[in-house]
C-alpha positions as CSV (number, residue, x, y, z in Angstrom):
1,X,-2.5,-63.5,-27.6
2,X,-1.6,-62.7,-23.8
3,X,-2.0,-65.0,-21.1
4,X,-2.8,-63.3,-18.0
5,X,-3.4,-65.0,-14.8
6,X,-5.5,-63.2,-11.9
7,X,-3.3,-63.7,-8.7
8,X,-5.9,-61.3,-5.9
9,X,-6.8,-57.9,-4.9
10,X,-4.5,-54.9,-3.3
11,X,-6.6,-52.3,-1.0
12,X,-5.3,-48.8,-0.3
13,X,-7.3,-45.8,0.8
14,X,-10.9,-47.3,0.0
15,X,-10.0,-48.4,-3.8
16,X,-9.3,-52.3,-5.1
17,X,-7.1,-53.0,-7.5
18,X,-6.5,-56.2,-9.6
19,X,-3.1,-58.4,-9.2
20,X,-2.2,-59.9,-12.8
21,X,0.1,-61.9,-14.0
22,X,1.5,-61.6,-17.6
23,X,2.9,-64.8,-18.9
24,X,4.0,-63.1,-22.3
25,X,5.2,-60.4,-20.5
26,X,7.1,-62.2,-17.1
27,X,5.2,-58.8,-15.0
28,X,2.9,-58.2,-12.6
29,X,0.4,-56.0,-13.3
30,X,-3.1,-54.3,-12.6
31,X,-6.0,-51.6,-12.6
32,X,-7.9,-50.0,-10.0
33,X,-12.0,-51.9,-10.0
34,X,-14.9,-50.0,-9.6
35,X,-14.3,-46.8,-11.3
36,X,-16.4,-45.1,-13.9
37,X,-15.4,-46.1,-17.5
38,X,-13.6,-42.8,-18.4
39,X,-11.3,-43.1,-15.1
40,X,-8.3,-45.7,-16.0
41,X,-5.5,-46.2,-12.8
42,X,-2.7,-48.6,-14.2
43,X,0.4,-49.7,-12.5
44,X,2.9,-52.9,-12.5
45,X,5.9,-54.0,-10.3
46,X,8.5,-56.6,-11.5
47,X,7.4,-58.0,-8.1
48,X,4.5,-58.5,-5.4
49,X,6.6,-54.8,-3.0
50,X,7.0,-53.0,-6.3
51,X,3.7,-53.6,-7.2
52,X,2.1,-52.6,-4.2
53,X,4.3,-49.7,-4.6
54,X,2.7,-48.6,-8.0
55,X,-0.3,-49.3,-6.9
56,X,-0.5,-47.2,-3.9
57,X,1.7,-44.3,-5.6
58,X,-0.6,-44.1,-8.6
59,X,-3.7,-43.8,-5.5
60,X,-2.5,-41.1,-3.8
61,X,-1.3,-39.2,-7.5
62,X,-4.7,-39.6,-8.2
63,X,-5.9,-38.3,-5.7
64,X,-3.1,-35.6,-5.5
65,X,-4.6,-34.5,-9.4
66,X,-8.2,-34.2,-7.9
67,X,-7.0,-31.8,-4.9
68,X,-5.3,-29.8,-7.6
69,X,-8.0,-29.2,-10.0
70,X,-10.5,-28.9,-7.2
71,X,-13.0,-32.2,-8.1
72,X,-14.0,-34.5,-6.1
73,X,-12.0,-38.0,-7.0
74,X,-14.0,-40.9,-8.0
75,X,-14.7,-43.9,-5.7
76,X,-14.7,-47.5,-5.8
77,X,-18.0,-49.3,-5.9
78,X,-20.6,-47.3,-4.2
79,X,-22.8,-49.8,-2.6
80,X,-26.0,-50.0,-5.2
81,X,-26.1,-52.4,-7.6
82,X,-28.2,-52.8,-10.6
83,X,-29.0,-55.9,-11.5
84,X,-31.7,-57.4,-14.5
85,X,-33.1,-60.5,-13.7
86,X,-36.2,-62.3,-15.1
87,X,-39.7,-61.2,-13.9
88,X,-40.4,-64.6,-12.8
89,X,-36.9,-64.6,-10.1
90,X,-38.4,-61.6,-9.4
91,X,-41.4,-62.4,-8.3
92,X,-40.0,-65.7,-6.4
93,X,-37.8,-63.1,-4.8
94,X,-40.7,-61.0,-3.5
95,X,-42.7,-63.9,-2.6
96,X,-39.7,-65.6,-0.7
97,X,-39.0,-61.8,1.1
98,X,-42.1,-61.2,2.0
99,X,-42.6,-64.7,3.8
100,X,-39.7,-63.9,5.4
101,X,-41.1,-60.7,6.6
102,X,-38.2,-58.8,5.1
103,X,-37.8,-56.4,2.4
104,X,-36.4,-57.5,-1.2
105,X,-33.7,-55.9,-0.6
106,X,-33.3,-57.1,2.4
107,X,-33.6,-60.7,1.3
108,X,-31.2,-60.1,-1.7
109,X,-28.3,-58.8,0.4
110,X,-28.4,-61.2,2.8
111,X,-28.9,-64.5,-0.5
112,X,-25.6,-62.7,-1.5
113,X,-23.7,-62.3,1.7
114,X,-24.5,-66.3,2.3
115,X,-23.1,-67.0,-1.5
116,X,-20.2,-64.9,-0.7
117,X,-19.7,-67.1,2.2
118,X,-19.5,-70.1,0.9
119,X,-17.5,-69.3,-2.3
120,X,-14.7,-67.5,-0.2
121,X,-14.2,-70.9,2.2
């Protein structure tokens, strides 16, 4: 089995990709988040430069193949998320928002931008 450690993120032209580390392997490596299932973006780099490198070369030849054939290239995370949740979260959600005089979405973004907060200091 390969041990893999997650070291970050790398950002280039509006897509995030993942910073591995291969213990079995002694390379960084990673794949661009966010996009549909049936769109894989791989690259590695024997360090952090050359791996920025692949990463940002296999970006723009991406988006070099989708000018070519004329589609329009996938992107990263498009800002709606679907989540399930129990009905009775639910309703302690729209209770809580509505009390608040906001809308449930509303209310949800900003629960998650204060989680975010706190997990990232």
């Amino acid at each position: 089995m390969e041990r893999t450690n997650n070291m970050g993120t790398l950002n280039y032209k509006g897509y995030i990709g993942s910073v591995n580390y291969s213990v079995e392997d002694d390379c960084l490596y990673g794949k661009v988040m966010g996009l549909p299932k049936n769109i894989t973006i791989i690259y590695e780099g024997e360090s952090i430069k050359d791996l920025r490198t692949d990463f940002e070369n296999a970006i723009d030849n991406y988006l070099n193949n989708c000018e070519e054939k004329g589609i329009a290239p996938q992107k990263t995370y498009s800002g709606h998320l679907n989540v399930s949740i129990p009905i009775d979260l639910h309703i302690k959600i729209a209770t809580l928002a509505m009390q608040n005089g906001e809308s449930i979405n509303s209310f949800v973004r900003n629960s998650l931008e204060d989680s975010v907060k706190v997990q990232m200091q």
